[in-house]
C-alpha positions in Angstrom: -20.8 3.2 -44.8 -19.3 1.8 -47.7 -22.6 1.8 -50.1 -20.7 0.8 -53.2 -19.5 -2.6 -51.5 -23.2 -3.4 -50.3 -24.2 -3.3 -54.1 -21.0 -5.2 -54.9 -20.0 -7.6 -52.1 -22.8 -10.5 -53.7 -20.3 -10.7 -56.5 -17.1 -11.2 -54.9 -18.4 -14.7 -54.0 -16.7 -17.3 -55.9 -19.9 -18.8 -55.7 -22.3 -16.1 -56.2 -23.8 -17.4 -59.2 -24.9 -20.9 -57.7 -26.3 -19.4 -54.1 -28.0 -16.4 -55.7 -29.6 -19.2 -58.2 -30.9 -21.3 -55.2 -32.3 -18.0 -53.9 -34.0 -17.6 -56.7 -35.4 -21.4 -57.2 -36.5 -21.2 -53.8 -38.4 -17.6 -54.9 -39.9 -19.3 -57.9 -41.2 -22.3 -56.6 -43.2 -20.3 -53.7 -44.5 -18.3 -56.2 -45.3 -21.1 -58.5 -46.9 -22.9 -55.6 -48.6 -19.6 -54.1 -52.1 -21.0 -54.4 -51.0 -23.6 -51.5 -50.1 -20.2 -49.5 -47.8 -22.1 -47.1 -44.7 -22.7 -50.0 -45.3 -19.0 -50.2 -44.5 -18.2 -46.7 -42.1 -20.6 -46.6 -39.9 -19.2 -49.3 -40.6 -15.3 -47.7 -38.9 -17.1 -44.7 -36.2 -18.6 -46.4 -34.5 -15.3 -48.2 -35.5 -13.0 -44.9 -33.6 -15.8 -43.1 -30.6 -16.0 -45.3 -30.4 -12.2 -46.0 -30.4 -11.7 -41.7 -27.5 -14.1 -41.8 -25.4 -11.8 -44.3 -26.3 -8.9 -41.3 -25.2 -11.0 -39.1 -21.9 -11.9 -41.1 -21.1 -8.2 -42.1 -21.8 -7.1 -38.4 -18.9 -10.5 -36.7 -16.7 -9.3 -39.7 -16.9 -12.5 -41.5 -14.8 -13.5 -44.8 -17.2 -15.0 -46.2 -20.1 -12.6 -46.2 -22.5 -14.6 -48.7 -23.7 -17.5 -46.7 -23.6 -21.4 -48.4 -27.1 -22.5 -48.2 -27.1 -24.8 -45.0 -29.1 -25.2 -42.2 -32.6 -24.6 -43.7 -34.4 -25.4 -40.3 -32.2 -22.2 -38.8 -33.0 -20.3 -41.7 -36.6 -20.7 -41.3 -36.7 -20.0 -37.1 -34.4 -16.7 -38.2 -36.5 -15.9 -40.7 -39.3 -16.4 -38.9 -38.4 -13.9 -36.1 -37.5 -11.4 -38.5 -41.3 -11.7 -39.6 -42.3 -11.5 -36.1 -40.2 -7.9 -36.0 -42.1 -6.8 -38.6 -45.1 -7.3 -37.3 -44.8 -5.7 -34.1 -42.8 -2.9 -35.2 -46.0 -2.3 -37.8 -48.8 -2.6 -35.1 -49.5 0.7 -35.0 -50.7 1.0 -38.8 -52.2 -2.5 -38.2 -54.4 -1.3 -35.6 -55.1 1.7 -37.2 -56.9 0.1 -40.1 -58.7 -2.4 -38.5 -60.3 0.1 -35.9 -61.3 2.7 -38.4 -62.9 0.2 -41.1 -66.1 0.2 -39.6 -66.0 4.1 -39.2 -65.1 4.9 -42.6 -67.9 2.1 -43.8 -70.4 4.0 -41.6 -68.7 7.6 -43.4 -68.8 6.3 -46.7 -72.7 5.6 -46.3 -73.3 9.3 -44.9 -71.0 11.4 -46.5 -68.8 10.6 -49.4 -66.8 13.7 -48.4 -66.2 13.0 -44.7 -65.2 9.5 -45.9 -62.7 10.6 -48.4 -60.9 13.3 -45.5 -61.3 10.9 -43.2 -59.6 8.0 -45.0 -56.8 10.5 -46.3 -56.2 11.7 -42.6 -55.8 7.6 -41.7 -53.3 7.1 -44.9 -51.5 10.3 -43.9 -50.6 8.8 -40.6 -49.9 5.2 -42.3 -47.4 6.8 -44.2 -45.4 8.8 -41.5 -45.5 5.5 -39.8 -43.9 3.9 -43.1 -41.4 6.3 -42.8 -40.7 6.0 -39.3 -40.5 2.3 -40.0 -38.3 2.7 -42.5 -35.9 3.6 -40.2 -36.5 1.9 -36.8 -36.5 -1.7 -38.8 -32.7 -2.0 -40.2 -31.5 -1.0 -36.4 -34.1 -3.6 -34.7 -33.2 -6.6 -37.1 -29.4 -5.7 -36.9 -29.7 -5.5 -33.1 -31.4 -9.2 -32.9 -28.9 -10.6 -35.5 -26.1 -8.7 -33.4 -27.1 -9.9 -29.8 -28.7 -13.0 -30.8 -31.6 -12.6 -28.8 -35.0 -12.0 -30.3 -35.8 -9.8 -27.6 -32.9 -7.6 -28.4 -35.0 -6.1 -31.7 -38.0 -5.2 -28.6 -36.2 -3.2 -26.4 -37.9 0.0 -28.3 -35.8 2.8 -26.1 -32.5 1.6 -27.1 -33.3 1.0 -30.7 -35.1 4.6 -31.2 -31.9 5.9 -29.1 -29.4 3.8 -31.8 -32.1 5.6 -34.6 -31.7 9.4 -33.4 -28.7 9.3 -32.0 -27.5 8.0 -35.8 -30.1 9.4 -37.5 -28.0 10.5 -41.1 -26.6 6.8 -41.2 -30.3 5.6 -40.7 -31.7 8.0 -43.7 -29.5 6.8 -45.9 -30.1 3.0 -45.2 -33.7 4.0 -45.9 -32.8 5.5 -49.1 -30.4 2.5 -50.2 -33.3 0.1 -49.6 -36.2 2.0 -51.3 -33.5 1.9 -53.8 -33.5 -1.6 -53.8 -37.0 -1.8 -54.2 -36.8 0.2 -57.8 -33.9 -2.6 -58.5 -36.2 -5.4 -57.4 -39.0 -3.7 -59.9 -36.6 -3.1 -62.5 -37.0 -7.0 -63.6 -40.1 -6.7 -64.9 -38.6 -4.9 -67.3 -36.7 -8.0 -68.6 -39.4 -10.2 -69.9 -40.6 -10.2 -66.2 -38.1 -13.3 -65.8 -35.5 -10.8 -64.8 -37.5 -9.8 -61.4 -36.9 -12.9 -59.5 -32.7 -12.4 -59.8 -33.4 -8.5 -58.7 -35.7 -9.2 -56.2 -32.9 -12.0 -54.8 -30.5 -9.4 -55.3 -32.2 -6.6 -53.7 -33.0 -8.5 -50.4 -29.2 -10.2 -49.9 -27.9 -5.6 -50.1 -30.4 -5.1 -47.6 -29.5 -7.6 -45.1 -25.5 -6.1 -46.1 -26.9 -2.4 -45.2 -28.2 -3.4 -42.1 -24.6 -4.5 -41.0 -23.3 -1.9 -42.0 -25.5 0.7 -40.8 -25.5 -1.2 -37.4 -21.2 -1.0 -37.3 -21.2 2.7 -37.7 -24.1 3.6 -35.6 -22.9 1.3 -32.5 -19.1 2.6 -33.4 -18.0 -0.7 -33.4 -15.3 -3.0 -35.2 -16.5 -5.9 -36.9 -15.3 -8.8 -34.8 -12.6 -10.5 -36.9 -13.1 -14.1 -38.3 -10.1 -16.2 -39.4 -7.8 -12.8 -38.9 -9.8 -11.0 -41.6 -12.4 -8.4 -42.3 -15.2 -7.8 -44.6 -16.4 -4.2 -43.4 
């Protein structure tokens, strides 16, 4: 995996500055209209829809890796799905906290100690799932945006199989995104303004890393568009 070029590739775009600025209008205006909640989800669909089409160009070999922003309606249905990936893929914690509300409730009125164990035990697990999640959700996303087939991301033997078999590649996708996450944060420290561009940023190296990653765990070529390569 070539991590330099996932933190680099946004900028080779003669273009950059103009797509990464609609990214961030887009980010700014759901955020601005938040208390409507569906601009909001809208705008969350947008960027996870335009950052799965970067995976999607990284993983065809594409010249043009940062996408022109076209096709909203597409944008939205990918983004969408990529949603619907997250969800499923974090069902387990989901379940797990809605099943054991009403226990610790019932805990927290009896014991303050058994509460506090038990509610540790629960977050314990949450966060081995996190971790577990962490990995398992590059490979499923790539494996949708590579097949094309939303079902692709739910066939749960092959993408554990693609996870363990590849498990270094995997770690260190985790480790580039939670890296991306401090990056995202790091706007705040800009007079907060500068968190919209990071958090732009951060999702566009993602949806790179997950192309990536995908390429060397598969062991496959990017396919080659207009006689040229990206990856």
């Amino acid at each position: 995996m070539d991590i330099g070029k996932a933190f680099t590739f946004v900028f080779d775009d003669k273009d950059w500055v103009v797509k990464v600025l609609i990214g961030i209008g887009i980010l700014v205006a759901g955020l601005v209209l938040s208390w409507l909640i569906v601009p909001a989800i809208l705008a969350g669909l947008l960027l996870s829809g335009y950052a799965l089409e970067i995976t999607r160009r990284v993983i065809r070999g594409e010249v043009e890796v940062l996408p022109a922003w076209e096709d909203w309606g597409q944008l939205l249905i990918d983004g969408l799905q990529v949603a619907v990936i997250g969800v499923v893929y974090a069902l387990p914690m989901i379940i797990m906290s809605a099943c054991v509300g009403a226990p610790l409730q019932w805990l927290s009125e009896g014991s303050e100690v058994a509460s506090g164990f038990f509610g540790f035990a629960v977050g314990c697990v949450n966060f081995l799932w996190a971790i577990v999640l962490s990995l398992l959700l590059p490979a499923a996303i790539a494996k949708f945006a590579a097949e094309g087939e939303l079902a692709a991301a739910f066939q749960f033997g092959d993408v554990i199989a693609l996870v363990r078999d590849n498990l270094a590649t995997y770690v260190i996708t985790a480790v580039m995104v939670w890296v991306t996450a401090i990056i995202a944060s790091l706007g705040l420290l800009f007079c907060f303004m500068g968190v919209f561009f990071t958090a732009v940023y951060a999702q566009l190296v993602n949806g790179y890393l997950y192309g990536q990653a995908y390429l060397e765990a598969t062991g496959n070529s990017p396919q080659v568009i207009s006689g040229e390569s990206t990856s």
